[in-house]
N, C-alpha and C positions, 0 to 999 in steps of 0.2 A: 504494500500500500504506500503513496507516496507520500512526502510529507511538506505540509506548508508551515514557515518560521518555526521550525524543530516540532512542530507538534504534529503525532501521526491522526491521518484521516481515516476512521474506520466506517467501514459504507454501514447505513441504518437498518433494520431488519424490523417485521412486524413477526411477533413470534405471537399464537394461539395455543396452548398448554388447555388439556383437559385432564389432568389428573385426579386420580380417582383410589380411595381407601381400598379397594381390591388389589390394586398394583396394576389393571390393564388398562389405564389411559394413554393418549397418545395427545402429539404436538405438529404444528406445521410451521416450518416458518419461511417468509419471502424477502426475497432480497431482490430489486431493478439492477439489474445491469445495464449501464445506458451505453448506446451506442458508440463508435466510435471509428476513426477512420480504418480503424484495423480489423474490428468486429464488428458482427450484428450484434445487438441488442438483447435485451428478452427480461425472464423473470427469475430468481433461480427460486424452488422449492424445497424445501428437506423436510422429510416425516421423519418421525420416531416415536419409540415407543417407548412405553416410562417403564422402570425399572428399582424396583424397591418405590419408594416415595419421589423422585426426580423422574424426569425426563433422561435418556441416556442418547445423547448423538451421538455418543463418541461411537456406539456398538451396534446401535441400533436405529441405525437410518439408512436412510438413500434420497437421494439427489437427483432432481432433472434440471435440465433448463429449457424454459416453456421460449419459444419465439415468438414473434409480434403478433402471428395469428394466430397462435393459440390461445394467447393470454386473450385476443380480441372476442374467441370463443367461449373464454372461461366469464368475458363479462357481459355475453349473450345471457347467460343463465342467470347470472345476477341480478341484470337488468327484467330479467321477466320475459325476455323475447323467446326463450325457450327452454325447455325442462333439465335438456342435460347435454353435456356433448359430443354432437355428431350422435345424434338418437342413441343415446346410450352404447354408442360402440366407444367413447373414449378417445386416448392420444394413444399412436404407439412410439415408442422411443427405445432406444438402449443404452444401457447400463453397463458401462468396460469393470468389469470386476477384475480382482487379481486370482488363479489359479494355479495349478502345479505348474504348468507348461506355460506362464506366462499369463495374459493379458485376454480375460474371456468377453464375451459380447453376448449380457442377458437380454434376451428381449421381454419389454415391460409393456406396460398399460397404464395410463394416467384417466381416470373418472370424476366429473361431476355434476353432480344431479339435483337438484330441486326435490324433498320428500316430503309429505304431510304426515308420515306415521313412522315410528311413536311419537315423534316431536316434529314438528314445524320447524325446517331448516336444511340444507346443503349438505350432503354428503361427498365429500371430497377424501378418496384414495388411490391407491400404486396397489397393483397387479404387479408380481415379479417371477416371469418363470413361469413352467407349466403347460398344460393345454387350456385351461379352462378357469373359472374364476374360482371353484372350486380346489385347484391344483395352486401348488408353487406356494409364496410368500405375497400377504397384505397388509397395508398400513392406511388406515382408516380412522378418519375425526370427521366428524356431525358438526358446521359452523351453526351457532345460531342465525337468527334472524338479522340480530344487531353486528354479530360479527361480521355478518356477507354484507349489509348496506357499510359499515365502515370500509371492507376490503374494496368491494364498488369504487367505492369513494376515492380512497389511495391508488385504485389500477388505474381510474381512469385520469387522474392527475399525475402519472406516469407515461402513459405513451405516449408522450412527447420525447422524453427520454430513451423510452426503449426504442423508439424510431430514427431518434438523427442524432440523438445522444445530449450531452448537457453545453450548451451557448457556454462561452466565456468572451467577455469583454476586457 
Protein backbone atom coordinates (compact mmCIF):
# COMPACT_ATOMS: atom_id res chain seq x y z
CA UNK A 1 0.00 0.00 0.00
CA UNK A 2 1.59 3.34 -0.75
CA UNK A 3 2.08 5.82 1.45
CA UNK A 4 1.33 9.60 1.61
CA UNK A 5 3.63 12.16 4.23
CA UNK A 6 4.94 8.76 6.09
CA UNK A 7 1.55 7.64 6.98
CA UNK A 8 0.25 4.32 5.27
CA UNK A 9 -3.09 4.31 3.26
CA UNK A 10 -5.11 1.23 4.15
CA UNK A 11 -8.06 0.87 1.43
CA UNK A 12 -11.74 0.95 3.74
CA UNK A 13 -13.73 -2.34 3.89
CA UNK A 14 -17.50 -2.72 4.95
CA UNK A 15 -17.39 -5.83 6.97
CA UNK A 16 -21.03 -7.78 7.82
CA UNK A 17 -20.21 -10.24 10.97
CA UNK A 18 -23.29 -12.41 11.98
CA UNK A 19 -22.09 -14.25 14.69
CA UNK A 20 -24.00 -16.46 16.52
CA UNK A 21 -23.69 -18.53 20.32
CA UNK A 22 -23.63 -21.90 18.27
CA UNK A 23 -20.21 -21.10 16.62
CA UNK A 24 -21.88 -21.24 12.90
CA UNK A 25 -22.09 -17.70 11.99
CA UNK A 26 -20.55 -16.23 9.06
CA UNK A 27 -19.15 -12.73 7.65
CA UNK A 28 -18.65 -10.84 4.37
CA UNK A 29 -16.62 -8.30 3.71
CA UNK A 30 -16.08 -5.67 0.56
CA UNK A 31 -13.49 -3.88 -0.54
CA UNK A 32 -13.75 -1.26 -4.21
CA UNK A 33 -10.94 -1.65 -6.02
CA UNK A 34 -10.90 1.30 -8.26
CA UNK A 35 -9.65 1.38 -11.47
CA UNK A 36 -6.77 2.08 -12.89
CA UNK A 37 -4.44 2.54 -15.95
CA UNK A 38 -3.10 -0.96 -15.28
CA UNK A 39 -6.20 -2.77 -14.10
CA UNK A 40 -9.82 -3.13 -14.21
CA UNK A 41 -11.70 -2.33 -11.44
CA UNK A 42 -14.33 -4.36 -9.52
CA UNK A 43 -15.28 -5.30 -5.92
CA UNK A 44 -13.27 -7.70 -3.87
CA UNK A 45 -15.56 -10.09 -1.51
CA UNK A 46 -14.30 -12.50 1.29
CA UNK A 47 -16.66 -14.85 3.25
CA UNK A 48 -15.80 -16.60 6.38
CA UNK A 49 -16.85 -18.58 8.74
CA UNK A 50 -16.71 -18.00 12.50
CA UNK A 51 -14.86 -20.04 14.60
CA UNK A 52 -15.15 -20.59 18.34
CA UNK A 53 -16.69 -16.95 19.15
CA UNK A 54 -14.72 -14.75 16.15
CA UNK A 55 -14.99 -14.64 12.69
CA UNK A 56 -11.79 -16.69 11.34
CA UNK A 57 -10.38 -15.24 7.68
CA UNK A 58 -7.38 -16.31 8.23
CA UNK A 59 -8.74 -20.21 7.61
CA UNK A 60 -11.76 -19.98 6.71
CA UNK A 61 -12.43 -17.92 3.79
CA UNK A 62 -12.22 -17.37 0.08
CA UNK A 63 -12.09 -14.44 -2.02
CA UNK A 64 -13.53 -13.36 -5.47
CA UNK A 65 -13.32 -10.35 -7.28
CA UNK A 66 -16.68 -9.21 -8.76
CA UNK A 67 -16.15 -6.82 -12.10
CA UNK A 68 -18.12 -3.88 -13.07
CA UNK A 69 -20.91 -6.08 -14.38
CA UNK A 70 -21.37 -8.13 -12.00
CA UNK A 71 -21.23 -5.81 -9.15
CA UNK A 72 -23.91 -3.94 -11.62
CA UNK A 73 -25.98 -7.36 -11.26
CA UNK A 74 -25.52 -7.67 -7.62
CA UNK A 75 -27.22 -4.09 -7.49
CA UNK A 76 -30.04 -5.24 -9.83
CA UNK A 77 -31.36 -7.33 -6.99
CA UNK A 78 -30.84 -4.77 -4.48
CA UNK A 79 -32.45 -2.31 -6.34
CA UNK A 80 -35.60 -4.48 -6.70
CA UNK A 81 -35.32 -4.93 -10.56
CA UNK A 82 -34.85 -8.56 -9.99
CA UNK A 83 -34.84 -11.59 -7.44
CA UNK A 84 -31.58 -12.81 -7.92
CA UNK A 85 -28.64 -13.22 -10.21
CA UNK A 86 -28.84 -14.35 -13.77
CA UNK A 87 -32.40 -16.21 -12.50
CA UNK A 88 -30.65 -17.83 -9.89
CA UNK A 89 -27.93 -19.40 -11.98
CA UNK A 90 -25.32 -17.13 -10.06
CA UNK A 91 -21.58 -15.81 -11.06
CA UNK A 92 -19.19 -18.51 -12.18
CA UNK A 93 -15.46 -17.68 -11.39
CA UNK A 94 -12.21 -19.60 -10.15
CA UNK A 95 -10.59 -19.97 -7.22
CA UNK A 96 -6.40 -20.64 -7.87
CA UNK A 97 -5.84 -22.78 -4.66
CA UNK A 98 -2.56 -24.04 -3.65
CA UNK A 99 -2.00 -28.14 -4.13
CA UNK A 100 0.40 -30.94 -4.16
CA UNK A 101 1.50 -30.31 -7.64
CA UNK A 102 1.36 -26.75 -7.49
CA UNK A 103 -1.39 -24.18 -8.34
CA UNK A 104 -5.16 -25.64 -8.80
CA UNK A 105 -8.02 -23.83 -10.58
CA UNK A 106 -11.50 -24.53 -8.35
CA UNK A 107 -14.26 -23.79 -10.15
CA UNK A 108 -16.87 -21.78 -7.80
CA UNK A 109 -20.40 -20.01 -7.90
CA UNK A 110 -21.12 -16.70 -6.41
CA UNK A 111 -25.40 -16.28 -5.41
CA UNK A 112 -27.65 -13.63 -4.60
CA UNK A 113 -31.13 -13.77 -4.15
CA UNK A 114 -33.92 -11.61 -2.64
CA UNK A 115 -35.86 -14.24 0.19
CA UNK A 116 -39.19 -13.69 2.18
CA UNK A 117 -38.71 -16.92 4.39
CA UNK A 118 -37.72 -17.34 7.23
CA UNK A 119 -36.72 -13.77 7.39
CA UNK A 120 -37.06 -10.83 4.88
CA UNK A 121 -33.64 -10.34 3.36
CA UNK A 122 -30.78 -11.28 0.68
CA UNK A 123 -29.10 -14.26 0.75
CA UNK A 124 -25.69 -13.82 -0.57
CA UNK A 125 -23.03 -17.16 -0.95
CA UNK A 126 -19.88 -19.20 -2.70
CA UNK A 127 -20.52 -22.42 -4.01
CA UNK A 128 -16.88 -24.17 -4.08
CA UNK A 129 -16.24 -27.32 -5.92
CA UNK A 130 -18.42 -30.14 -6.66
CA UNK A 131 -21.26 -30.85 -9.14
CA UNK A 132 -24.06 -29.42 -7.47
CA UNK A 133 -25.07 -27.16 -4.75
CA UNK A 134 -25.54 -29.92 -2.64
CA UNK A 135 -21.68 -31.18 -3.24
CA UNK A 136 -18.39 -29.33 -2.58
CA UNK A 137 -18.00 -26.29 0.12
CA UNK A 138 -20.57 -23.20 1.05
CA UNK A 139 -20.36 -20.00 2.61
CA UNK A 140 -23.47 -18.22 3.24
CA UNK A 141 -24.87 -14.88 5.27
CA UNK A 142 -28.64 -13.60 5.07
CA UNK A 143 -28.04 -9.55 4.78
CA UNK A 144 -30.97 -7.90 6.25
CA UNK A 145 -33.09 -5.50 4.88
CA UNK A 146 -31.18 -2.53 6.33
CA UNK A 147 -28.00 -4.08 5.50
CA UNK A 148 -28.65 -4.57 1.56
CA UNK A 149 -30.24 -0.61 1.32
CA UNK A 150 -26.97 0.42 3.11
CA UNK A 151 -24.61 -1.92 0.77
CA UNK A 152 -27.05 -0.27 -2.30
CA UNK A 153 -26.17 2.62 -1.15
CA UNK A 154 -22.13 2.26 -0.80
CA UNK A 155 -22.17 0.02 -4.49
CA UNK A 156 -23.76 2.50 -6.15
CA UNK A 157 -21.47 5.55 -4.93
CA UNK A 158 -18.72 3.24 -6.14
CA UNK A 159 -18.99 2.74 -9.66
CA UNK A 160 -17.60 5.45 -10.58
CA UNK A 161 -14.43 4.17 -9.03
CA UNK A 162 -14.74 0.62 -10.06
CA UNK A 163 -15.18 2.04 -13.63
CA UNK A 164 -12.34 4.64 -14.43
CA UNK A 165 -10.94 4.50 -11.12
CA UNK A 166 -10.22 7.60 -8.47
CA UNK A 167 -9.79 11.44 -10.21
CA UNK A 168 -6.63 13.07 -8.74
CA UNK A 169 -6.06 16.63 -9.13
Amino acid sequence: MKTIRGEEKVRAELVLCHINDKGTGSAVKFAVVPASCYETGGLKVTFAHQSGKTIDWKNTSIETLMEFEDVAKLLEVLRGETESINNNLGLRFERIAEGFSGHLSVPCKLYFKHILEPDRGYRFNVHEGGNGIDEGLNWTIILTNAEAMGLAIALENSMSAIAFGLWRY
